[in-house]
C-alpha positions as CSV (number, residue, x, y, z in Angstrom):
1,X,-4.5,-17.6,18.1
2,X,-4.8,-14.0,18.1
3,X,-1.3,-11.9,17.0
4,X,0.7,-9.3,18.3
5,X,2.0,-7.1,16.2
6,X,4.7,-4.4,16.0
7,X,5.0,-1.6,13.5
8,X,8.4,-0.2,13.3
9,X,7.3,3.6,11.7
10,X,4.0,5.5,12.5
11,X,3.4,6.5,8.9
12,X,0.2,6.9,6.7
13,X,0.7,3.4,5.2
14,X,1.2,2.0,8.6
15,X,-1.8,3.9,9.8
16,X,-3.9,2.4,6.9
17,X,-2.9,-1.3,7.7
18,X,-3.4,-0.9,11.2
19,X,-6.3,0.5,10.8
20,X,-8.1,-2.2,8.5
21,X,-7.0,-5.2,10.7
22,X,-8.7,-3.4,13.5
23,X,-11.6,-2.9,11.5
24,X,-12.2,-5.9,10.0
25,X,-9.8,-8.4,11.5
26,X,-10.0,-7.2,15.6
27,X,-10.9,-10.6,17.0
28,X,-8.0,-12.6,15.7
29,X,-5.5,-9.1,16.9
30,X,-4.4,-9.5,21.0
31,X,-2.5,-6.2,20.6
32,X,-1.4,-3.3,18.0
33,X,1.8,-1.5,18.9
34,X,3.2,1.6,16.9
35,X,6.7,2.7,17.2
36,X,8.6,6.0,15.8
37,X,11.4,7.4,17.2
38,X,10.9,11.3,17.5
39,X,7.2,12.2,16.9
40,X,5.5,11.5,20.2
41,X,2.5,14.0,19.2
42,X,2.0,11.3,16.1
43,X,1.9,8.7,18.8
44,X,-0.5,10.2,21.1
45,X,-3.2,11.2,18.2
46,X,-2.7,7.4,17.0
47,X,-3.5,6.2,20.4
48,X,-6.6,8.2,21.0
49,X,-7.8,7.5,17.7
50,X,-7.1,3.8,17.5
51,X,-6.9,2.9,21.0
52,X,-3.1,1.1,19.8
53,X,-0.2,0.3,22.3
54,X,2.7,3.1,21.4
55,X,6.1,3.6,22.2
56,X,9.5,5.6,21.1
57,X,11.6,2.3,21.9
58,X,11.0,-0.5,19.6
59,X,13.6,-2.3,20.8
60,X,11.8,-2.5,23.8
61,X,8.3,-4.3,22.1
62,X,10.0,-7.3,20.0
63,X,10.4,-9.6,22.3
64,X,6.3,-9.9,23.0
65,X,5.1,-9.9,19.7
66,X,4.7,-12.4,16.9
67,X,4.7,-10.3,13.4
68,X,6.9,-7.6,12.7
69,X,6.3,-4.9,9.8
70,X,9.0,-2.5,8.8
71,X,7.2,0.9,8.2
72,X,9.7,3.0,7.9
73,X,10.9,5.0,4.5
74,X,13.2,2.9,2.5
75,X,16.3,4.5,3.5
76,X,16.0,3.6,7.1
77,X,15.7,-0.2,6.4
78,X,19.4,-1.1,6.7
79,X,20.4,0.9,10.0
80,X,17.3,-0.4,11.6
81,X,18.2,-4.6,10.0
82,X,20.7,-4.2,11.7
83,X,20.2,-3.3,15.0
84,X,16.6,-5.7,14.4
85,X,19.3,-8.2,14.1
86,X,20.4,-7.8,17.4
87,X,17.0,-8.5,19.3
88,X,14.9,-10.4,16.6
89,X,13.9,-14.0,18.1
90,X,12.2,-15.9,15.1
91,X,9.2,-13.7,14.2
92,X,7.9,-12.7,10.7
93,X,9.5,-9.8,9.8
94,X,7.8,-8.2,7.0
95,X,8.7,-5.1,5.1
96,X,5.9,-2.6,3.0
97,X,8.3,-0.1,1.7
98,X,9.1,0.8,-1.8
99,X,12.2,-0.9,-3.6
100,X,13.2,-3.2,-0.8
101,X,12.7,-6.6,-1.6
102,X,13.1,-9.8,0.2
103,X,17.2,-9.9,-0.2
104,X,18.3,-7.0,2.1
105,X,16.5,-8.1,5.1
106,X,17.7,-11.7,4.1
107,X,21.5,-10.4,4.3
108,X,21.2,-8.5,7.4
109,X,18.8,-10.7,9.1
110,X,19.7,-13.7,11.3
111,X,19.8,-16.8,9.2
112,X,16.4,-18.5,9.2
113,X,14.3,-15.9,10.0
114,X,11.0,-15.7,8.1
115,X,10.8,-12.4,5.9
116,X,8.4,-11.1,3.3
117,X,7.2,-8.0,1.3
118,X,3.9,-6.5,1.0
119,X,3.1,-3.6,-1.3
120,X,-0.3,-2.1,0.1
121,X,-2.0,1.1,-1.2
122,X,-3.7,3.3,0.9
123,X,-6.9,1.7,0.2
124,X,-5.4,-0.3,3.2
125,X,-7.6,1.4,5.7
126,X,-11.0,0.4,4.4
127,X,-9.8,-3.4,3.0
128,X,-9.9,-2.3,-0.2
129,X,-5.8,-2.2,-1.0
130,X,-4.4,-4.2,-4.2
131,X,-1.6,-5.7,-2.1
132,X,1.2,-7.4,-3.8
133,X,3.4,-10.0,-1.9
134,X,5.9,-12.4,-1.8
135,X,8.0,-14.1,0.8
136,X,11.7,-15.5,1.8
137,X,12.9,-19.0,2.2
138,X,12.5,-19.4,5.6
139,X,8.7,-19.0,5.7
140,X,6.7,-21.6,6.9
141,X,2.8,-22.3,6.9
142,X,2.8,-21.0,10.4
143,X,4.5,-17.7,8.6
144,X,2.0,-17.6,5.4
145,X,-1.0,-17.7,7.9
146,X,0.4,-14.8,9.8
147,X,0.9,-13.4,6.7
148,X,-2.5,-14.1,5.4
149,X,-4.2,-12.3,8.3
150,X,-2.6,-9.1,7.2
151,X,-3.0,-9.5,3.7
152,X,-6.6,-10.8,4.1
153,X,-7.4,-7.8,6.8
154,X,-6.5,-4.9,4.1
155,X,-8.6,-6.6,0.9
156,X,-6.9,-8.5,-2.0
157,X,-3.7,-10.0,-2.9
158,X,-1.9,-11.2,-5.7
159,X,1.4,-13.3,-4.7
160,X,4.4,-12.2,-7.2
161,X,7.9,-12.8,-7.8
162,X,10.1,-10.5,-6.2
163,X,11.5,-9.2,-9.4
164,X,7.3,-8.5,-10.2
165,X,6.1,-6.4,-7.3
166,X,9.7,-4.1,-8.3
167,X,8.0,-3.5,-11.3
168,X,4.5,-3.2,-10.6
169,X,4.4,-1.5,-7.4
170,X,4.4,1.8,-9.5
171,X,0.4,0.5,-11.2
172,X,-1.0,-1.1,-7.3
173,X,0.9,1.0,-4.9
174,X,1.5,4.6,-6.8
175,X,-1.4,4.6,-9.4
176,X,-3.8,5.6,-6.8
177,X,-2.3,8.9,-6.7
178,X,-2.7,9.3,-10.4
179,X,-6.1,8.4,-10.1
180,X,-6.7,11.1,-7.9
181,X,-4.7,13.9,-10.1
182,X,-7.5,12.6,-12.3
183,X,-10.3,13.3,-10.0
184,X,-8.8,16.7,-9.0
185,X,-8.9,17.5,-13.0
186,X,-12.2,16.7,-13.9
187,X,-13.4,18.2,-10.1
188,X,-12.0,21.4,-11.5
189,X,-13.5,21.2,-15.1
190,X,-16.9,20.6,-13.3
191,X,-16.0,23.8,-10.8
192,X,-16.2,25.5,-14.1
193,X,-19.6,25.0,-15.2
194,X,-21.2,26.5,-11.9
195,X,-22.1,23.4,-9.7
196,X,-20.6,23.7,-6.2
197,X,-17.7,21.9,-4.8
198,X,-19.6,19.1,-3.3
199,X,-21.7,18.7,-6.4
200,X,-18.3,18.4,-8.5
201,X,-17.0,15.6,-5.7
202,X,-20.2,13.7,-6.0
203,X,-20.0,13.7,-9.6
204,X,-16.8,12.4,-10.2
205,X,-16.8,10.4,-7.1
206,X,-19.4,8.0,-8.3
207,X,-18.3,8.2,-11.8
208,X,-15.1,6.9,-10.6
209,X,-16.8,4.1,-8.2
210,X,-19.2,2.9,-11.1
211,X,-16.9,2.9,-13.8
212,X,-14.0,0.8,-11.5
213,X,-17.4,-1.7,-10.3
214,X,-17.9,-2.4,-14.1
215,X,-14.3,-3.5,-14.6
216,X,-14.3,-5.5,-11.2
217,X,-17.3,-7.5,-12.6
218,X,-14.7,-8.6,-15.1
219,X,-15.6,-6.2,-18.1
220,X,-12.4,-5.6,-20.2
221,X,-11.0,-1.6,-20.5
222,X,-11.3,-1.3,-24.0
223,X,-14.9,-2.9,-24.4
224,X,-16.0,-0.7,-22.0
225,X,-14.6,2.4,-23.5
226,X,-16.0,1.3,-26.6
227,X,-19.3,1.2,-25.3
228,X,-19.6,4.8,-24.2
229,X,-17.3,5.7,-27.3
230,X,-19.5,6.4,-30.4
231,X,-17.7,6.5,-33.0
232,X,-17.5,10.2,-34.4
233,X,-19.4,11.2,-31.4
234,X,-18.6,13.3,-28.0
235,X,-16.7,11.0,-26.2
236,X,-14.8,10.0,-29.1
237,X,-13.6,13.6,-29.5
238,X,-12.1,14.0,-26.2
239,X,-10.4,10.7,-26.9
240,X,-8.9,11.9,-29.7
241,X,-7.7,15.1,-27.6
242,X,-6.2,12.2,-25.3
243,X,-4.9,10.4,-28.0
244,X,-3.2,13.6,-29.6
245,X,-1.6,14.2,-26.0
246,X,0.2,11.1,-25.8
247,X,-2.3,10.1,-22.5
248,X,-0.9,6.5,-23.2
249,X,2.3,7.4,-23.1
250,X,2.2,9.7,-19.8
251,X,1.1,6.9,-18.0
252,X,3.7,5.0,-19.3
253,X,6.4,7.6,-18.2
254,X,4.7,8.3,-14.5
255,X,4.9,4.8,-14.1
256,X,8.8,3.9,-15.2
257,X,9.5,7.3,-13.3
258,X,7.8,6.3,-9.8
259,X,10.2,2.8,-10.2
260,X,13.5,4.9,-10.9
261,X,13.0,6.8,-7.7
262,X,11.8,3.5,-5.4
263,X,15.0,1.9,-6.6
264,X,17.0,4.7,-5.8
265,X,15.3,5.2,-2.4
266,X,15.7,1.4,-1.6
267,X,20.1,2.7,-2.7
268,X,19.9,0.4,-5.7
C-alpha cells in the first residue's frame, strides 16, 4: 500500500530523504508532506521543487498519514513529544536527529506506539546514505516494512543497537563532512599547480569516487594503501608527513568531539 508521510522540520536532511524516496521509491509514496513552523519561503521553494504537500501546522497533518519522521534539531524533540503526544494515533514515529535515541520518544510518547531511529547522511538524496537504525519495542512487521521503505529508498542500512548508532553516528552521519574538508584541501593544492577550478574538481572528484569503488568491492584500507605505497617512494613520503601529523589521531579527536556535542544537543 502506498504511505503517507509527515516530516516534522523542513531541513537539509529532511530535504535529502524526501527527496530519494521520490526518486527512487515514488510508486509505493501516496503523499509527501513538509512541515516547519516559521519559514514559509523554505516551504514554497520545497514545494515548487518537489511538488510535496506543505504546511506551518503539523498538528493539522497527523491524523492522515501513516509514518512520521521527526526532522527537527535535537533540542526541539521534547517540546514537540509532547505535544505529538497529544494527537499521535498509532503511527511510526521515527526520529533522524543526532543524540536522541529510542528512550526519549519512548518516555513522552503514548505507551505502545512504534518508534525508531535512523541516522542518514546527506548522501540521502541520491540513495547513497549509510543509514544506521534501530527500533522500540512496540514495532511490529507492519512497522519494520514501513521502516524498510525509507531506509531502502535512501541506499543502505546497517541495524545497530541503540547504544551503537550513539557512537558511530560521528564515522556514517558526520564523516562526510570530513571527507569533503579533504576534497577542499587537495582542490586547493591542485589550484596551486595552474589547472583551473573545474579541472581541480574533476580531479579529486574521481579520485575520491574510484578509490571509495575499490573499497566497496570489498578491498581492505590498508591493502590498498599499500598498493599505491612504495615503500621509500612518493606516496610513502607524504604518508610519513601524515604519520608525523598525528592524521590518525585527528580523526580520532573530530570523531569523539562530533559525539560530545550530539549528546549535549540531544541535553544528555
Amino acid at each position: 500500500m502506498k504511505k503517507k508521510i509527515l516530516f516534522i522540520g523542513a531541513g537539509r536532511m529532511a530535504e535529502a530523504i524526501f527527496s530519494g524516496l521520490l526518486t527512487y521509491k515514488k510508486e509505493y509514496i501516496e503523499e509527501i508532506i513538509v512541515t516547519n513552523r516559521t519559514d514559509e519561503q523554505r516551504l514554497f521553494d520545497l514545494k515548487e521543487k518537489y511538488g510535496v504537500t506543505t504546511s506551518t501546522k503539523w498538528q493539522d497533518e497527523v491524523a492522515h498519514v501513516d509514518i512520521i519522521i521527526l526532522a527537527m534539531p535535537p533540542e526541539a524533540h521534547k517540546e514537540i513529544l509532547e505535544d505529538l503526544s497529544l494527537w499521535i494515533k498509532g503511527q511510526l514515529v521515527v526520529t533522524i536527529a543526532g543524540g536522541i535515541g529510542i528512550q526519549l520518544l519512548e518516555n513522552i510518547l503514548p505507551e505502545e506506539t512504534p518508534v525508531a531511529w535512523i541516522m542518514p547522511n546527506t548522501a540521502a538524496n541520491i540513495s547513497q546514505s549509510m543509514s544506521l537504525y534501530t527500533f522500540g519495542k512496540a514495532v511490529k512487521e507492519k512497522h519494520r516494512q514501513e521502516l524498510e521503505l525509507v531506509l531502502t529508498g535512501i541506499g543502505d542500512a546497517e541495524l545497530c543497537t541503540e547504544q551503537q548508532i550513539h557512537d558511530l553516528t560521528a564515522i556514517t552521519g558526520s564523516a562526510p563532512a570530513f571527507l569533503y574538508r579533504f576534497a577542499e584541501a587537495l582542490e586547493q593544492s591542485a589550484l596551486e599547480y595552474g589547472v583551473t577550478k573545474a579541472q581541480a574538481r574533476k580531479l579529486v572528484t574521481q579520485m575520491i569516487y574510484g578509490s571509495a569503488a575499490m573499497l566497496k568491492e570489498g578491498h581492505a584500507p590498508d591493502e590498498l594503501r599499500d598498493q599505491v605505497t612504495s615503500p621509500g617512494g612518493s606516496t610513502a613520503a607524504g604518508i610519513e608527513v601524515l604519520d608525523q601529523n598525528q592524521f590518525t589521531n585527528i580523526i580520532e579527536q573530530a570523531v569523539i568531539a562530533t559525539q560530545k556535542k550530539a549528546q549535549q544537543l540531544a541535553g544528555k
